[in-house]
C-alpha positions as CSV (number, residue, x, y, z in Angstrom):
1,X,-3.7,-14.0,16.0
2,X,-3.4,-12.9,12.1
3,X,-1.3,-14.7,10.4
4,X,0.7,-11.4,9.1
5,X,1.6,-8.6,11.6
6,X,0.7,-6.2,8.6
7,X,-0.8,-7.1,5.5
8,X,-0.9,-4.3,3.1
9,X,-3.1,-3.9,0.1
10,X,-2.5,-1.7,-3.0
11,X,-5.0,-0.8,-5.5
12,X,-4.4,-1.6,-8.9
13,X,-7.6,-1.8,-10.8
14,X,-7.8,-0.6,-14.4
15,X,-10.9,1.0,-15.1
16,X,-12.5,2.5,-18.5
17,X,-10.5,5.1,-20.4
18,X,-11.0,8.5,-19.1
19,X,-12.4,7.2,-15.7
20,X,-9.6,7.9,-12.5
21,X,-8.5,4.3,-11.5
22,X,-5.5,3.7,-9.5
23,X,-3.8,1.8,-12.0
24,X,-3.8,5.1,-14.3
25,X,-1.2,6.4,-10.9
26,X,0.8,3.6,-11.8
27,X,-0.2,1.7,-8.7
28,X,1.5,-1.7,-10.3
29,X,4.8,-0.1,-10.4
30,X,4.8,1.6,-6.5
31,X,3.2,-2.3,-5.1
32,X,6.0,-4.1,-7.0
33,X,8.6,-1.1,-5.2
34,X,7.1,-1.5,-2.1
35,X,7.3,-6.0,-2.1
36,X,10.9,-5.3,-3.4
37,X,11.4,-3.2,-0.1
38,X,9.9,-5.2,2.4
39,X,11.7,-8.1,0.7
40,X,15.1,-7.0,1.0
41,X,14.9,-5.1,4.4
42,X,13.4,-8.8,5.7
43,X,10.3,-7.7,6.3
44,X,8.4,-10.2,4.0
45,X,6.8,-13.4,5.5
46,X,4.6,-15.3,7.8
47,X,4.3,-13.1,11.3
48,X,5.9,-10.1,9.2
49,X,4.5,-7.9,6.5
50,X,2.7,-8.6,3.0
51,X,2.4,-6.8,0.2
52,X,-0.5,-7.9,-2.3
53,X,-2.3,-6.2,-5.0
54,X,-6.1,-5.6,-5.3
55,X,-9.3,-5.2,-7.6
56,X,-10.8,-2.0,-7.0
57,X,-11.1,-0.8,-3.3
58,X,-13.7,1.3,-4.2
59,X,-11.7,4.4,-3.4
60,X,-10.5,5.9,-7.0
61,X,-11.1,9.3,-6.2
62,X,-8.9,9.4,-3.5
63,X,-6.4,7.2,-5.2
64,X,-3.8,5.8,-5.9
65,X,-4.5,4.2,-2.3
66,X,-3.4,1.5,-0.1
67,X,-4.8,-0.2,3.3
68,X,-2.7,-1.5,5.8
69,X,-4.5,-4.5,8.3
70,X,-4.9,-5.1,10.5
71,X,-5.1,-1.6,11.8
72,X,-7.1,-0.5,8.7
73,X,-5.1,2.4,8.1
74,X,-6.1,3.9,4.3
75,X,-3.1,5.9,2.8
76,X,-2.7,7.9,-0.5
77,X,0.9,8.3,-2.2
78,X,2.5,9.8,-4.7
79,X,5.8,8.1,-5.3
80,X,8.1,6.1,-4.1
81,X,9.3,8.5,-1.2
82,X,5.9,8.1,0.2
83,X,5.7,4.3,0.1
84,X,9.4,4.6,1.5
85,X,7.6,6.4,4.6
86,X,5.1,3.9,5.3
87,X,6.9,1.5,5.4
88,X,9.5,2.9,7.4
89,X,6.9,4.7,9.6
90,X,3.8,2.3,9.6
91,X,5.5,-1.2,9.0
92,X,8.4,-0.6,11.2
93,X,8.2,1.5,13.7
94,X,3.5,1.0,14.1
95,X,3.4,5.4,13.6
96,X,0.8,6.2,11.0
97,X,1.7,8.4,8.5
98,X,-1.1,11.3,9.3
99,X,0.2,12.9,6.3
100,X,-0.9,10.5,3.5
101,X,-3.6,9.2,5.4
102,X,-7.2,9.3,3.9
C-alpha cells in the first residue's frame, strides 16, 4: 500500500532563456495554489494527497504539466481554475480530467 492515496507532482524546472520550461508558466505559483488547497480542504497527509514540486519531467513542450500517482495520470493547466478541477475531480472524487489530460 503507497503511503499517499495520491501523490501529485508539478513541474517546476527553469531552463535556459528562451527555451519553454514549466517554470516560465509559472508552475511555482499554481504547486504552491494547489498545496494551499489540498491543505485547507484536509486533504494533505499520510493516506491522503501530496503536493511536491519537481526537476524537469521531461515534458516541457506540453507543459506546464503535472502527474498524479499512483494512477499516472499526466495533466496540463492553465490556471488556477484548472488545478481547482483536478483536484476536485481527480483527488476527490478518482474522475480524470480527460480535458487537461496529455
Amino acid at each position: 500500500m503507497s503511503y499517499y492515496q495520491r501523490h501529485v507532482f508539478f513541474c517546476c524546472n527553469q531552463r535556459k532563456e528562451g527555451e519553454q520550461c514549466c517554470a516560465g508558466h509559472g508552475a511555482q505559483g499554481i504547486r504552491d495554489y494547489a498545496k494551499g488547497q489540498v491543505k485547507d480542504r484536509k486533504l494533505a497527509g499520510p493516506g491522503r494527497v501530496r503536493i511536491n514540486q519537481a526537476g524537469c519531467l521531461d515534458r516541457c513542450k506540453e507543459g506546464p504539466v503535472l502527474v498524479v500517482y499512483p494512477e499516472a495520470v499526466w495533466y496540463t493547466y492553465v490556471d488556477r481554475e484548472d488545478i481547482d478541477e483536478i483536484i476536485e475531480e481527480h483527488l476527490v472524487n478518482g474522475r480524470v480530467v480527460e480535458r487537461l489530460r496529455i
